[in-house]
C-alpha positions in Angstrom: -8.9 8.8 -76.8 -11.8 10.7 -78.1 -13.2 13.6 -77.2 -15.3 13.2 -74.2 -12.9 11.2 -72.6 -10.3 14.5 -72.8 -13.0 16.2 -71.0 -14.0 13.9 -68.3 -10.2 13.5 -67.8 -9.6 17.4 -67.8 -12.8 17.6 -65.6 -11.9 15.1 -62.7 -8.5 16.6 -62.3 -10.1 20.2 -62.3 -12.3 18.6 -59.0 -15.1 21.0 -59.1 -18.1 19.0 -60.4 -20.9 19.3 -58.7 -22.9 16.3 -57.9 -26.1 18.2 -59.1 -25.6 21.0 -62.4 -28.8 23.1 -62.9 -29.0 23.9 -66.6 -31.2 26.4 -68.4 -31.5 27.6 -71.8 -32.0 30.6 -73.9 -33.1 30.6 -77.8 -34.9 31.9 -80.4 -36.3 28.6 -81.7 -38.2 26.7 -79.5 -38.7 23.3 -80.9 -34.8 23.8 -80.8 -34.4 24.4 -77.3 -37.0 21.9 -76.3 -35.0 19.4 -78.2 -32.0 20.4 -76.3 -33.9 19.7 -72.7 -34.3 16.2 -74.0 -30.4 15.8 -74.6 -28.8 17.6 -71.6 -31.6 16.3 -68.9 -31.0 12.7 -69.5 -27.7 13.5 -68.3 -26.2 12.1 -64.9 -25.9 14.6 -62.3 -28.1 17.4 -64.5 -31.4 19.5 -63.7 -33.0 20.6 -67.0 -34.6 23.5 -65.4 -36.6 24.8 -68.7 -35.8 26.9 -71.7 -37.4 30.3 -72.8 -37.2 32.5 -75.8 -37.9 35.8 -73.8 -34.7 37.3 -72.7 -36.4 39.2 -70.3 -37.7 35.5 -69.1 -35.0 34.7 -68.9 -33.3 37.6 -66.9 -36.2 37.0 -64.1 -35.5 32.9 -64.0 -31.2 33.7 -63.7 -32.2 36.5 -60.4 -34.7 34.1 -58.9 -33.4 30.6 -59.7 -29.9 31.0 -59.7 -28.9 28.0 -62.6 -25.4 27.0 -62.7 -25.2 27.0 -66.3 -27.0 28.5 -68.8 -26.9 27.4 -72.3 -27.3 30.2 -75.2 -28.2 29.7 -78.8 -26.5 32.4 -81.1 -30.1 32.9 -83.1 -31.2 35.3 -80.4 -27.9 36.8 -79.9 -26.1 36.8 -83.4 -23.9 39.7 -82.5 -23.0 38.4 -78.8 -23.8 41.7 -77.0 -26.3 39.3 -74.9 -23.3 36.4 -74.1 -20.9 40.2 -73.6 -23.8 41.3 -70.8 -24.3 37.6 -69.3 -20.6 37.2 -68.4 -20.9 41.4 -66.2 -24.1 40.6 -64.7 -23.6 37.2 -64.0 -20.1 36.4 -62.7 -20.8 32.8 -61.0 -22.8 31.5 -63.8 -20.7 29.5 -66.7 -22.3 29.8 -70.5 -22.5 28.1 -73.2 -23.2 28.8 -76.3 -24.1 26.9 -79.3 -23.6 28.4 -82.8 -24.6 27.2 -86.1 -22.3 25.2 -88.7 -22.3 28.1 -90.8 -21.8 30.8 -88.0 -18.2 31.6 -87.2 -17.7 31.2 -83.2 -14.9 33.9 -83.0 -17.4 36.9 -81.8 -18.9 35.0 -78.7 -15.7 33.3 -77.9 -14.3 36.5 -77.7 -17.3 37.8 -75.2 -15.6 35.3 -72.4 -18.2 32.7 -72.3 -17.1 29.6 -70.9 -17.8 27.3 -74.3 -18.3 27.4 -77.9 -19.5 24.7 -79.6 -21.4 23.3 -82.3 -25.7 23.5 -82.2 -25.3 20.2 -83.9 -22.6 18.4 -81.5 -23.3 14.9 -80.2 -25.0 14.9 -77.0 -22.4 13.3 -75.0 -20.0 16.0 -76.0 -22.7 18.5 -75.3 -22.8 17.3 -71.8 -19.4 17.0 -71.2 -19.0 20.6 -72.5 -21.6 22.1 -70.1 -19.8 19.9 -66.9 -16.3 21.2 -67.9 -17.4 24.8 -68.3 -19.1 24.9 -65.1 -15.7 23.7 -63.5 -13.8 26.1 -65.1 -16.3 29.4 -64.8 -14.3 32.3 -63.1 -14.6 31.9 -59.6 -13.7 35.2 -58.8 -14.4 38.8 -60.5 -10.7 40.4 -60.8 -11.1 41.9 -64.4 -8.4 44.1 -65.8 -8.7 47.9 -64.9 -8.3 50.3 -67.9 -4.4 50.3 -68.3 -3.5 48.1 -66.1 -3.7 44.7 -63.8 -6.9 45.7 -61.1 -5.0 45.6 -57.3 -5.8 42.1 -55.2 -7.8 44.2 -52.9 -10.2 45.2 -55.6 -11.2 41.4 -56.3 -14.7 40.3 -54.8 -16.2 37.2 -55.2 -19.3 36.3 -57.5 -21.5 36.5 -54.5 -20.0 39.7 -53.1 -20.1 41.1 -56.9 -24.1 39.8 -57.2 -25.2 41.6 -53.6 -22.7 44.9 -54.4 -24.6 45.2 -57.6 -28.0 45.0 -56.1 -27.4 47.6 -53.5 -26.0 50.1 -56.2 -29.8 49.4 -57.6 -31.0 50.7 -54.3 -32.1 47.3 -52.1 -32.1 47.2 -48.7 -30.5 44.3 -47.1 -33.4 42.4 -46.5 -34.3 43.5 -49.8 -31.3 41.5 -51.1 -31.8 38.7 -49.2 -35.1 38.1 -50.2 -33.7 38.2 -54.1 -30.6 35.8 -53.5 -32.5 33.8 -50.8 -30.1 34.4 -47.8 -31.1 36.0 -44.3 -30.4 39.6 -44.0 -27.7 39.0 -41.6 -25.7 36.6 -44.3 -25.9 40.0 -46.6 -24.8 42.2 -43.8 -21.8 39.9 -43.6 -20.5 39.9 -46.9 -21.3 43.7 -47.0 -18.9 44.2 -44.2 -16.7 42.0 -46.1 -16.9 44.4 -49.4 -16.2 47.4 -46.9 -13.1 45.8 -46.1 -12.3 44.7 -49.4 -13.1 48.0 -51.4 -11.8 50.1 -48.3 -14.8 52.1 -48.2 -16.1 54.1 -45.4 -20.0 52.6 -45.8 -22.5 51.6 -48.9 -22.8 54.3 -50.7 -18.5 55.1 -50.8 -18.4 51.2 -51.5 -20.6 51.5 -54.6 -18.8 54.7 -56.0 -15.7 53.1 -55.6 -16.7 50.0 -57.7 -17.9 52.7 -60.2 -14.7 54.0 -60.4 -13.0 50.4 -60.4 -15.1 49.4 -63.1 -16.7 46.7 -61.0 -20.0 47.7 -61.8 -21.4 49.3 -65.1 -22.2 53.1 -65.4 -24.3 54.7 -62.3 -28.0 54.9 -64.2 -27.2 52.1 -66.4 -29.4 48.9 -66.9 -29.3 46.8 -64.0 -31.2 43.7 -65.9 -30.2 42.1 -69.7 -30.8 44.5 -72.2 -34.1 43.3 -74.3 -32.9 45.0 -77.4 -30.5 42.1 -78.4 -32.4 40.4 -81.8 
């Protein structure tokens, strides 16, 4: 059985696939990443939404657009600290990063993307890879406290992660709405919902307490992907 067959076997059991995957890339090399639109759009059930080589592009495009995947060439991130700050800020979206025959994979595999793999792998595994990694992204944000397993109650999902983070930033509820395209009222829900979950008397405890958790980064830290990463 070859290779993509393991993952399309592996894949229908998981039963997440989405009839539609939105796909965008990030790379240093244009002609490279252009190439790759080529490959993973003429893919069933893909969206090649576009490639950029400007991280802070591509920061904007992730907020606005919301891709389900987002494919990452190690030439703009040789040391991984970009794939390390995707996987924080990010928690719903799978990545996938392509290295380059002579690049070990270890340092980004290590960052918890969702796939390493060859710049130079067939399409058909290519695809495969980005379909199976977007079935087997973390659903939920539960990462380890500092010397010890984090309690159940401290676990939020990815969309209760992505709104807690953008009220720490200082948004209004409408304000986050209009970022994540949702009505006010859908942000006011989960927000009770992080109350509840955090055990926090309002926003501001709820936000300290994620601090403390290590849900969020450091107050006064960057709230976008760092641009320093080449």
């Amino acid at each position: 059985m070859s290779t993509v067959q393991l993952l399309d076997r592996r894949l229908r059991r998981a039963g997440a696939e989405r009839a539609t995957l939105r796909v965008y890339a990030l790379g240093a090399n244009a002609r490279a990443v252009g190439k790759l639109g080529e490959l993973v759009g003429a893919g069933e059930g893909i969206e090649w939404l576009g490639a950029t080589d400007s991280v802070r592009t591509a920061d904007t495009v992730l907020r606005a657009v919301h891709p389900d995947v987002l494919v990452l060439h190690n030439t703009i991130d040789p040391d991984a600290r970009l794939a390390a700050q995707l996987t924080v800020l990010f928690p719903g979206l799978a990545v996938v990063v392509l290295v380059d025959p002579c690049t070990p994979a270890d340092r980004h595999a290590a960052t918890g993307v969702h796939a390493v793999l060859p710049a130079d792998a067939p399409p058909s595994v290519l695809v495969a890879s980005i379909r199976l990694a977007h079935a087997n992204r973390c659903a939920r944000v539960a990462l380890p406290a500092p010397g010890g397993v984090r309690p159940r109650h401290l676990e939020l999902s990815a969309r209760q992660h992505e709104i807690l983070a953008l009220i720490a930033d200082g948004n209004s509820y409408a304000e986050v709405g209009r970022i994540l395209f949702i009505s006010t009222e859908t942000v006011r829900t989960h927000a009770k919902q992080i109350l509840r979950r955090l055990h926090a008397r309002d926003r501001t405890h709820a936000v300290s307490l994620a601090y403390q958790a290590g849900l969020l980064g450091r107050p006064g830290g960057p709230a976008t992907i760092a641009t320093e990463v080449s």
